[in-house]
C-alpha positions as a Markdown table, in Angstrom:
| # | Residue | x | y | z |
|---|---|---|---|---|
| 1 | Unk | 20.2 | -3.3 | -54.5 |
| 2 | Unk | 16.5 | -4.0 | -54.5 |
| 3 | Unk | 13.9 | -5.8 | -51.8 |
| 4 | Unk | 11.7 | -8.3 | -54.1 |
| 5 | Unk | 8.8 | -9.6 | -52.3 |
| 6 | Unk | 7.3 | -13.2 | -53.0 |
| 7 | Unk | 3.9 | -13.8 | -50.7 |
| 8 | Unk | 2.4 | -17.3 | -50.9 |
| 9 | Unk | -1.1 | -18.8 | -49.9 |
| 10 | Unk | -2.1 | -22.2 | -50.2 |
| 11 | Unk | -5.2 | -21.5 | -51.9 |
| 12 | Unk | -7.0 | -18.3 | -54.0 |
| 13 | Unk | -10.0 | -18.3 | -51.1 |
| 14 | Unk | -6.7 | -17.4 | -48.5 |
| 15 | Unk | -6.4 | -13.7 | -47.9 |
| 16 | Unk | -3.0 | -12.3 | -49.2 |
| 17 | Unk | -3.6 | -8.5 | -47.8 |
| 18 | Unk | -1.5 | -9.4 | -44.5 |
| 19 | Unk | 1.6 | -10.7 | -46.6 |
| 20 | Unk | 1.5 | -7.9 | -48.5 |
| 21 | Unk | 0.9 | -5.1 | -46.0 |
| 22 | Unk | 4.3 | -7.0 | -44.2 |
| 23 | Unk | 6.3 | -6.4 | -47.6 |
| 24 | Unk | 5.7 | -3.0 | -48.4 |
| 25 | Unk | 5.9 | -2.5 | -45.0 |
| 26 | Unk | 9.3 | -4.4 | -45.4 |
| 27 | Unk | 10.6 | -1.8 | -48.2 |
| 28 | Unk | 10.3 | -4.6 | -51.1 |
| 29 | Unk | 9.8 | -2.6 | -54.5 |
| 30 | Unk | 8.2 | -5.5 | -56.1 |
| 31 | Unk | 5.9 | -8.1 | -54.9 |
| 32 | Unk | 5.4 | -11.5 | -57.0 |
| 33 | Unk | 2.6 | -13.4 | -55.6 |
| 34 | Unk | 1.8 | -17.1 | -55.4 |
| 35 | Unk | -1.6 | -18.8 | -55.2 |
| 36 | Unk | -0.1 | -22.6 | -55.2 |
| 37 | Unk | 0.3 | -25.3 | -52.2 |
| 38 | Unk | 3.6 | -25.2 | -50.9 |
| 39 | Unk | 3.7 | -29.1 | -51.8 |
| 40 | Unk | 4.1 | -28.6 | -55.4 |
| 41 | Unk | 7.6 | -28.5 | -56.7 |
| 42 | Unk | 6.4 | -25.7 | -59.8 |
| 43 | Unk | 5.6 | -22.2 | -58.3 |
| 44 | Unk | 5.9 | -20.3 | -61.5 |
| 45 | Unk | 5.5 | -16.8 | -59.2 |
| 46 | Unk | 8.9 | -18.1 | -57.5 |
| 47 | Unk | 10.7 | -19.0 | -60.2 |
| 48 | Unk | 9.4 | -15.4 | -62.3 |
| 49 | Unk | 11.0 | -13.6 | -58.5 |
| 50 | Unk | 14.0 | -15.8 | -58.7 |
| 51 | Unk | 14.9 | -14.4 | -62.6 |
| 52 | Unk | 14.0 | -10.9 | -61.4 |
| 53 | Unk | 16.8 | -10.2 | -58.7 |
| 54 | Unk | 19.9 | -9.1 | -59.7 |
| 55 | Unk | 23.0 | -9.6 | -57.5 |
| 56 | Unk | 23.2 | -7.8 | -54.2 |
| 57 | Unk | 19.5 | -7.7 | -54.0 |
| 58 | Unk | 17.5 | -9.2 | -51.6 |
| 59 | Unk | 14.0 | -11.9 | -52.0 |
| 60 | Unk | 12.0 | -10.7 | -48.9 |
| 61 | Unk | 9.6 | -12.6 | -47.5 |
| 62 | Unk | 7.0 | -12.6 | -44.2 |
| 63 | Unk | 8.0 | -16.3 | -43.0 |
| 64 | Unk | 10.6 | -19.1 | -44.1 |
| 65 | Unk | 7.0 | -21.7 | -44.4 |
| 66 | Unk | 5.7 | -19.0 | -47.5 |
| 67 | Unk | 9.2 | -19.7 | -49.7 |
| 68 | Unk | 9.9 | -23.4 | -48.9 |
| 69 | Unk | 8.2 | -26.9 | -48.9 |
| 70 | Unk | 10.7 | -28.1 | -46.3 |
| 71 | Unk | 13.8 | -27.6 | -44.5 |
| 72 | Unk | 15.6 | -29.2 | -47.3 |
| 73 | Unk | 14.0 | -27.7 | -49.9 |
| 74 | Unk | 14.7 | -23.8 | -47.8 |
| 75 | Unk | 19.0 | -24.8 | -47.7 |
| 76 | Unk | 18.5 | -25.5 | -51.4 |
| 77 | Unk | 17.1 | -22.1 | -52.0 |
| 78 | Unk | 19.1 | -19.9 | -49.5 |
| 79 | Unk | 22.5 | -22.3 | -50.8 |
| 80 | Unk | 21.6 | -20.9 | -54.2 |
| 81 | Unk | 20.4 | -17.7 | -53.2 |
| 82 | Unk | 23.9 | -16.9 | -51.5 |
| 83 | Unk | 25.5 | -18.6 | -54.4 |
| 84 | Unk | 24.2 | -16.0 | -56.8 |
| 85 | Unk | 25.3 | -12.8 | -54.3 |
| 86 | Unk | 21.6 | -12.5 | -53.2 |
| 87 | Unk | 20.1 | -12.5 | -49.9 |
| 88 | Unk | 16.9 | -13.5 | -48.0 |
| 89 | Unk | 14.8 | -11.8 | -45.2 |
| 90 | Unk | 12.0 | -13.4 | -43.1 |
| 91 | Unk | 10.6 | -10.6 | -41.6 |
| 92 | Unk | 8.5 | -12.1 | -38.9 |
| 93 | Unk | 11.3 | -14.2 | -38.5 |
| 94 | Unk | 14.2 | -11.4 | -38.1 |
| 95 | Unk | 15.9 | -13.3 | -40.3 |
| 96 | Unk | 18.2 | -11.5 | -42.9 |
| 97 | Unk | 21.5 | -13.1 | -44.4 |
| 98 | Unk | 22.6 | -9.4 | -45.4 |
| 99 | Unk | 23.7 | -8.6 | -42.0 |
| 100 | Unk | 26.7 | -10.1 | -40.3 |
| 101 | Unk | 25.2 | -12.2 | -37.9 |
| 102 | Unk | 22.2 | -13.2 | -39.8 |
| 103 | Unk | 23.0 | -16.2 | -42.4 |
| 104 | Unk | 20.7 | -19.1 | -41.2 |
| 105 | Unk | 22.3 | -22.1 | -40.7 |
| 106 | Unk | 19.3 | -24.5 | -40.2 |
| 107 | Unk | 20.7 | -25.9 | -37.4 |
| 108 | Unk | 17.0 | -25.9 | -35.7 |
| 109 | Unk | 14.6 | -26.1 | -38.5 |
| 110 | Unk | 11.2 | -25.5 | -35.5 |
| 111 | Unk | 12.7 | -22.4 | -35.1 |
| 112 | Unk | 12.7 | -21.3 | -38.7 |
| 113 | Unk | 9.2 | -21.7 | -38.9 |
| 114 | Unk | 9.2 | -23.8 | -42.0 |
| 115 | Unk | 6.5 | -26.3 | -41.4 |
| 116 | Unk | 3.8 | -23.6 | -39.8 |
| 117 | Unk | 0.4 | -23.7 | -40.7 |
| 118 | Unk | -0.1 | -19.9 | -41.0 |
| 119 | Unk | -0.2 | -18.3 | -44.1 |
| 120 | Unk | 1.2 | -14.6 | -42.8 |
């Protein structure tokens, strides 16, 4: 069972380093990186980290904003995510649907973080 990171910034003149540093940090063995707007519905780094994990293995990432474009979009991928036997960590977030207590349920998206200007 493997941690796969996926680190996101909106633009290449953003700074990636503090994502990073978070997921190896984090324990994640590979790192697929993003330089795309979270806007845009093709993020060929996500989709590459998406055919990469294998089941039982975890997409790790520093904040809920860096992997979704909204809170729809996020149920979408944590729906399918749990669907394939794979989980998801936000680890600024302390969110991590491997443990017992810790599959989101979106109840409060403001708390998730999704729509956050930061790009750590």
């Amino acid at each position: 069972m493997a941690s796969i990171g996926y680190a996101r910034v909106s633009t290449r003149d953003k700074n990636l380093d503090a994502q990073l540093d978070w997921l190896r940090a984090g324990g994640c063995e590979k790192v697929f990186v993003e330089h795309a707007s979270g806007v845009l519905a093709k993020r060929p780094a996500l989709d590459d980290a998406l055919e990469y994990l294998r089941s039982g293995d975890t997409l790790v990432v520093t904040k809920l904003d860096r992997l979704s474009r909204s809170v729809r979009n996020l149920k979408e991928v944590a729906d399918a995510l749990e669907a394939q036997g794979l989980g998801l960590k936000a680890l600024s977030q302390g969110i991590d649907t491997t443990t017992p207590g810790g599959r989101w349920s979106g109840q409060d998206d403001r708390d998730q973080g999704v729509s956050g200007p930061g790009d750590v």
